[in-house]
KOLZARO-292842 format. One record per atom (N, C-alpha, C): x, y, z. Coordinates in steps of 0.1 Angstrom, whole numbers, plus 2048, in hexadecimal, padded with zeros to 3 digits. Layout:
N
XYZ/...
This chain:
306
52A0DC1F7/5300DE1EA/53A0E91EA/5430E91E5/5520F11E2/54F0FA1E0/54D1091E6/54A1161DC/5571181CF/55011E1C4/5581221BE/56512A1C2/5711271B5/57C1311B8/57713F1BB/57714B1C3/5741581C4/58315D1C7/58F15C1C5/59E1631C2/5A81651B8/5A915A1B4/5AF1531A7/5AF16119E/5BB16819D/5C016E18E/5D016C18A/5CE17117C/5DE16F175/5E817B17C/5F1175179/5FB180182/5FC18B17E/5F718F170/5F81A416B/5E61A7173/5DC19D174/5D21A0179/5D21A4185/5DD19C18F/5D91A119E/5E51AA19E/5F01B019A/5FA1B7198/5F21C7198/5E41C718D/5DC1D218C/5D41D7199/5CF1C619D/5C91CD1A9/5CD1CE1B6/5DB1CB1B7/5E51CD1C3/5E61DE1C4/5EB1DF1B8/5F01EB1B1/5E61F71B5/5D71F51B4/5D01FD1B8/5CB1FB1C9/5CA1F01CD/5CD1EE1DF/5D61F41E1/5E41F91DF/5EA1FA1E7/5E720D1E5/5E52101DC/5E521B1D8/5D72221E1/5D021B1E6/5C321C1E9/5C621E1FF/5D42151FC/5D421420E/5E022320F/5EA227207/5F522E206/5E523F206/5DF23E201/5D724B200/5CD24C210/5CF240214/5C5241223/5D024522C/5E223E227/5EC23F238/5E523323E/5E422B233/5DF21F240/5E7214244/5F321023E/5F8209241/60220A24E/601200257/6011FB263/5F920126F/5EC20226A/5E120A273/5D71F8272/5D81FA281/5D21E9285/5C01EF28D/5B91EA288/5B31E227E/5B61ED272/5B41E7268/5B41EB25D/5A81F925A/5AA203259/59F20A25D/59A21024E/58F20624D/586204242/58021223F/57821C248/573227247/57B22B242/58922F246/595239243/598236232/59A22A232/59B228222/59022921B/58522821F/574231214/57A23D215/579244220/576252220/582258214/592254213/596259210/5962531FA/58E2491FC/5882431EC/57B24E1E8/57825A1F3/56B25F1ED/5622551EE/56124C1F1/5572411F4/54A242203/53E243200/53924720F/53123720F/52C23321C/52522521D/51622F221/50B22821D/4FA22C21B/4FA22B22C/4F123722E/4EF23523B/4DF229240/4D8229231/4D1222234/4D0216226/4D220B22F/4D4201223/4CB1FA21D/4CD1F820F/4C31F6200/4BF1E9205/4C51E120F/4C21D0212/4B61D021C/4AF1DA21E/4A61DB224/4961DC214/48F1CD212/48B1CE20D/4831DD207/47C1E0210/4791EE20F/47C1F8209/4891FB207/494203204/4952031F8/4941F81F3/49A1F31EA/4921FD1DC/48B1FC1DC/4832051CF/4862151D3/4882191DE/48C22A1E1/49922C1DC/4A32231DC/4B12231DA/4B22261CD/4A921A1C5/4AA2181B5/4A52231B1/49A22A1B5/49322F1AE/49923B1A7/49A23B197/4A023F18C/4A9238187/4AC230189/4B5226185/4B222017D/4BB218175/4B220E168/4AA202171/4A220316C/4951F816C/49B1E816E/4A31E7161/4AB1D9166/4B31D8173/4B81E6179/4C31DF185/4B71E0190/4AD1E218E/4A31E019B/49D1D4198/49C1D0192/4981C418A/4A31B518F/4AD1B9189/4BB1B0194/4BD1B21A1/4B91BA1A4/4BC1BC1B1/4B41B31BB/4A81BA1B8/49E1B51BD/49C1A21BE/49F19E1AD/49E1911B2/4AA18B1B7/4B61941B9/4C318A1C2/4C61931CA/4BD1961D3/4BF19C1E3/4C21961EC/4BF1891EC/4C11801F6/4CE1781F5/4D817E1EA/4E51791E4/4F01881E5/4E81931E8/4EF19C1E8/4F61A11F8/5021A11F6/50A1AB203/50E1B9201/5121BB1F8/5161C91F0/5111D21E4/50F1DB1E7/50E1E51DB/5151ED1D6/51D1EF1CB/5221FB1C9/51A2041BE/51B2121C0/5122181B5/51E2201B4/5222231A7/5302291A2/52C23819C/51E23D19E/51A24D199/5172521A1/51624B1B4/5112531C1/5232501C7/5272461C3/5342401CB/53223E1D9/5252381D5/5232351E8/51D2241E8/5232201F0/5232111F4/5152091FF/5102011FA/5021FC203/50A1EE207/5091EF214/50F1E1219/5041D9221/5021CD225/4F91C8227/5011C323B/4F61CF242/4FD1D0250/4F31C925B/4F01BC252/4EA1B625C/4F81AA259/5001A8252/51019E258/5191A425E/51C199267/52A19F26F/52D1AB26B/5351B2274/53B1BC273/5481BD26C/5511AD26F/55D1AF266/55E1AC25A/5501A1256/55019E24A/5491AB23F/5421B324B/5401C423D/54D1CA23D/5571CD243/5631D0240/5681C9232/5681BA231/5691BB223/5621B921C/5561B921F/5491C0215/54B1CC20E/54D1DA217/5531E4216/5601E820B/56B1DD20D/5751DF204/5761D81FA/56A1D11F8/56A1CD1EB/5631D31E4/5551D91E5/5521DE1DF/55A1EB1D9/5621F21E2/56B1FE1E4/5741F61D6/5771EB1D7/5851E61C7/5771E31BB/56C1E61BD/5631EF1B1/5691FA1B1/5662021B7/56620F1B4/57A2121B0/58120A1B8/5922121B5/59420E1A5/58F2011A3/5911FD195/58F200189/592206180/58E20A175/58520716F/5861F8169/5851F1160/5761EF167/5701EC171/5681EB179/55E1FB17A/56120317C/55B20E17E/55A212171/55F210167/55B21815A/55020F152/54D206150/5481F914F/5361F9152/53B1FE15F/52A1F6167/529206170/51F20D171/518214179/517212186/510207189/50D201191/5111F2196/5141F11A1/5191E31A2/5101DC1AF/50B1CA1A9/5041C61B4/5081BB1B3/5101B61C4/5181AA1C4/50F19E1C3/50B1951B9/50418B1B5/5061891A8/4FF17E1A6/5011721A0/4FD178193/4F617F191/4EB187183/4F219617E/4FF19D183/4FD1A4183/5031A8172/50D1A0170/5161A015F/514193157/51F191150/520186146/529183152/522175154/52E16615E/53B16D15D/54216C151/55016814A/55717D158/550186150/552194157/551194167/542191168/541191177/54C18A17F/55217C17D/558174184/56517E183/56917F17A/57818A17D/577194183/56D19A17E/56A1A5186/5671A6198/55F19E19B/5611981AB/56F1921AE/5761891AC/5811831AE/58A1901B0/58D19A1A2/5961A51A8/58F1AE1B3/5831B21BA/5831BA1C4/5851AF1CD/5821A31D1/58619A1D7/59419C1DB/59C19E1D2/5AC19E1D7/5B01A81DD/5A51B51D6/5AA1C11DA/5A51C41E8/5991BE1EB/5981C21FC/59C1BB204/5A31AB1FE/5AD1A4205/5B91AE20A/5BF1B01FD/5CE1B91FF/5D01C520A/5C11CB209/5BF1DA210/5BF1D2221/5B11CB223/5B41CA232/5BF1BF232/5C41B522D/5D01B2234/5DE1BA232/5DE1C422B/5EA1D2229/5F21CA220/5F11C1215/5F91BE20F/6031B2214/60C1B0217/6141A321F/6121A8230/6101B3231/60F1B5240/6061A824B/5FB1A2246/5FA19924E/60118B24F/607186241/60E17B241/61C17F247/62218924B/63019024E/62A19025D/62218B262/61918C272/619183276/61317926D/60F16A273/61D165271/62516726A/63516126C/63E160277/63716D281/63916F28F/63216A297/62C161292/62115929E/62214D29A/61D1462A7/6191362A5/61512D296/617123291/60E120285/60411828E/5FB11B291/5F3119298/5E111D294/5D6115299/5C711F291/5C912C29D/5CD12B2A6/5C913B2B2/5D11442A7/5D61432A0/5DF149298/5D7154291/5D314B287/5C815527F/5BC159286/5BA154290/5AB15B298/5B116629A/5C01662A5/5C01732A9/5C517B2A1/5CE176293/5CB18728A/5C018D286/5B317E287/5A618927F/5A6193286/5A4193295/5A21A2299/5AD1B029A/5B71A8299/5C51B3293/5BC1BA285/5B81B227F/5B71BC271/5AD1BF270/5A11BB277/5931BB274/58D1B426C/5931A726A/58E1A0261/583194266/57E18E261/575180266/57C176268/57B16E26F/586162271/588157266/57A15825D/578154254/585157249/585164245/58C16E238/59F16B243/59D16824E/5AB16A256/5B015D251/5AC153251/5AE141255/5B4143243/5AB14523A/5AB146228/5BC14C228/5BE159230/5CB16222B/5D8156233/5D615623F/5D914E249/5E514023C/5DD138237/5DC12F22E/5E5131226/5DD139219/5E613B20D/5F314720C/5F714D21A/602154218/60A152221/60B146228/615144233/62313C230/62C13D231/63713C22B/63912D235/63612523A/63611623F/62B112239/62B106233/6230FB233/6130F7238/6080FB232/5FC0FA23A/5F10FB22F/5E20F923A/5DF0F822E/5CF0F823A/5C3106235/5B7103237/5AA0FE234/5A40F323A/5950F0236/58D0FB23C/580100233/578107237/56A0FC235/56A0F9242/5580EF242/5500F6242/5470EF23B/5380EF242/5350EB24F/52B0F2257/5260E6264/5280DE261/52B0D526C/5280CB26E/51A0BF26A/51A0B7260/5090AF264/50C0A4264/50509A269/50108C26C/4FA087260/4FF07B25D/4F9072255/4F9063253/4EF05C251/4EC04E255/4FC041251/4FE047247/50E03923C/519043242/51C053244/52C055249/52B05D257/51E05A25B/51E065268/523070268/52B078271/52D080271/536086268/53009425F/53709724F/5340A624F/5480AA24B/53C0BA248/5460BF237/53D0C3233/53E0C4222/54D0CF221/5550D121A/55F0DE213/5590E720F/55A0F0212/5560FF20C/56210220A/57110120E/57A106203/58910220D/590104207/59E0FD207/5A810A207/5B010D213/5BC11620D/5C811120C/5D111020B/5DA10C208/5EE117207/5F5118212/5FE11C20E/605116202/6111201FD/6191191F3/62110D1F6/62710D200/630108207/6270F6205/61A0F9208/6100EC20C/6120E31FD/60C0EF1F3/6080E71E9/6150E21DF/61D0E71E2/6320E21DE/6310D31DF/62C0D21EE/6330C61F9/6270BC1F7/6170C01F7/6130B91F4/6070B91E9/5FE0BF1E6/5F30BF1DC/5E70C71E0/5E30CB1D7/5D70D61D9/5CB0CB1DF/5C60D01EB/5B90C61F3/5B00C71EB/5A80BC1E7/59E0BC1DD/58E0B81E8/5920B11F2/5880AD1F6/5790B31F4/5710AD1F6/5610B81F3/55B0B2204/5600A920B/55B0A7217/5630A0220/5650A122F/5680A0235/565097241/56208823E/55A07F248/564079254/55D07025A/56506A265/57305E262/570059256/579051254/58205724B/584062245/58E06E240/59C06E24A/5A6073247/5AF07324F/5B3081258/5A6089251/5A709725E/598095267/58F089265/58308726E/58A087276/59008527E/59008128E/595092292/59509D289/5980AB28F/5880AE293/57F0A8289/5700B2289/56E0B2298/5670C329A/5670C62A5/5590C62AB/5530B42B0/54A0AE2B3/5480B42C0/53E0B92C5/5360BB2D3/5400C82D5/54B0D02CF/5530D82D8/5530E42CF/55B0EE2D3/55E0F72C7/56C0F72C0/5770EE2C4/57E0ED2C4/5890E22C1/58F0E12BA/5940D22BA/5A80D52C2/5AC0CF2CA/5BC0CE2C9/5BE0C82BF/5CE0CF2C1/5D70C82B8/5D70BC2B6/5D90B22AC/5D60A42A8/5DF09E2A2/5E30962A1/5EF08E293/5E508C28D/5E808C27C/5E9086273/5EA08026A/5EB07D260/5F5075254/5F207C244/5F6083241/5F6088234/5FF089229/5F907B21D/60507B213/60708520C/615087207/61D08F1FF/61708C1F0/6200961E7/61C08F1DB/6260871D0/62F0811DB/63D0751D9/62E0641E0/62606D1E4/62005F1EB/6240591FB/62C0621FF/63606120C/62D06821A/62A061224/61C06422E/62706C237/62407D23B/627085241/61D086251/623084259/61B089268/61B098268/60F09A26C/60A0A7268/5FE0A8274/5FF0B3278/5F70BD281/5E70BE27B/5DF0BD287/5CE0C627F/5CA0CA28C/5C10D328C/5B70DA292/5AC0E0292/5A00E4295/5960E9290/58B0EE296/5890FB291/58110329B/572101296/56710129C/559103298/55311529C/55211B291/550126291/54012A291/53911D293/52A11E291/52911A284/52D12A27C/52A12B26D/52C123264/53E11D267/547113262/55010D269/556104268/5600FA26C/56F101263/57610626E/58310826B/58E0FE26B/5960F6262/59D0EC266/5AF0F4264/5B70EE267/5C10F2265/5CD0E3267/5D70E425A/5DF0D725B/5E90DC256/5F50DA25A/6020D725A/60C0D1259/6140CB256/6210C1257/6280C7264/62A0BB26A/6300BF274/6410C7274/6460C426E/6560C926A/6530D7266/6460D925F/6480E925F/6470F126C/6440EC276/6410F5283/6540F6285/65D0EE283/66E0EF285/6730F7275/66F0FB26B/6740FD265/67710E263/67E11225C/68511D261/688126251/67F132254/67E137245/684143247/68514C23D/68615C23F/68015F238/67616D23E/66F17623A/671183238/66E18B22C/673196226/66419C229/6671A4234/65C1B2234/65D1B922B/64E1C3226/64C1CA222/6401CE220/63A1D421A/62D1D6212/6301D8202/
């Protein structure tokens, strides 16, 4: 099943929280310092990370203790949903350091677009990334903007799409900026997607599973989409990805890796485009990656900056 939107704001919305990303990386000197150096930006937010973390069931009542009764109470029953903590009266952040290493980096800076935010820090005391912690309608905005804001920080704002425009449109593409920025290949493939100034467009699968009526099937977890894609042809709606689909023959059966492949993907004139796929198996997820072929010849100009 599709995870929900987790990005999506109005343009004075993310204008606010660009506004305080960028203000957040200009106080660290961190812009064009590769990986993105996440400590450097806490330390200089006043922000310290727990040396010993609250996700250790155990902990969990020593942490709280004096706290209101209800957030031990939330807590406790969405621990198994939580990655981050922010507590906004210690300004110190609980990350949950049994994931990857690159995906607490933006663990780390999200929680951190708690704390730069206003609107966010004045609000809630405490913050605990799950499903219980506000009213739906708050919470969802509220995540979606540190969402953008620890996007902005570790990709430096356009500095990684001003990168990948110097490279292949290719998947080795965004593998190898994740470790340029420190990011997961996961969060790399998403930026990869929706800011590339050619034509493209990422599936994020589920494994792989087998089933008796479409055999081999692996569900959408989410869809990126440059601009350039969704012009030429239409936002991907699919919710699954089987063998008789017209990107099955990419799924990457028995390997980790799919080559390059043709194609066929209609426009939204109705007009069938030959187009590129490929697709990495990351364990976790199935990376797909598709293109029109004419965008690999096409010829843009790009205005650096931050």
């Amino acid at each position: 099943m599709a995870k929900a939107d987790d990005s999506s704001l109005d343009p004075e919305e993310l204008r606010a929280v660009q506004s305080a990303a960028r203000r957040a990386l200009d106080r660290a000197s961190a812009w064009g310092i590769y990986p993105t150096p996440t400590a450097v930006i806490l330390e200089a937010a006043s922000l310290k990370i727990a040396p010993a973390s609250a996700f250790d069931p155990r902990r969990i009542t020593e942490y709280l203790l004096g706290k209101a009764e209800t957030a031990a109470t939330a807590l406790k029953s969405a621990i198994a949903k939580v990655f981050g903590i922010y507590d906004a009266g210690e300004q110190l952040i609980h990350i949950d350091d049994t994931v990857h290493k690159s995906k607490q980096n933006f663990l780390k800076l999200h929680e951190a677009g708690h704390h730069e935010l206003p609107s966010h820090r004045s609000a809630f005391r405490l913050f605990q990334d799950c499903e219980k912690t506000l009213d739906p309608t708050i919470s969802d905005l509220f995540e979606r903007e540190a969402n953008n804001f620890a996007r902005f920080v570790l990709f430096q704002g356009d500095g990684y799409a001003s990168m990948a425009a110097d490279h292949k449109l290719e998947l080795k593409t965004p593998m190898k900026l994740a470790g340029k920025f420190g990011a997961s290949v996961y969060a790399s493939c998403r930026e990869f997607a929706r800011t590339h100034h050619r034509a493209c467009a990422v599936y994020i699968l589920e494994p792989v599973t087998y089933c008796e009526k479409t055999g081999a099937r692996a569900v959408v977890r989410r869809i990126e989409a440059s601009p350039a894609y969704l012009r030429q042809f239409r936002r991907p709606d699919e919710t699954e990805i089987t063998l008789d689909h017209s990107l099955g023959r990419v799924l990457p059966l028995g390997r980790k890796m799919t080559r390059p492949t043709t194609v066929s993907i209609t426009d939204r004139n109705g007009q069938a485009h030959e187009c590129v796929a490929e697709a990495f198996d990351t364990t976790f997820n199935v990376l797909l990656l598709v293109y029109p072929v004419k965008a690999l010849t096409a010829v843009t100009a790009i205005i650096h900056g931050q």
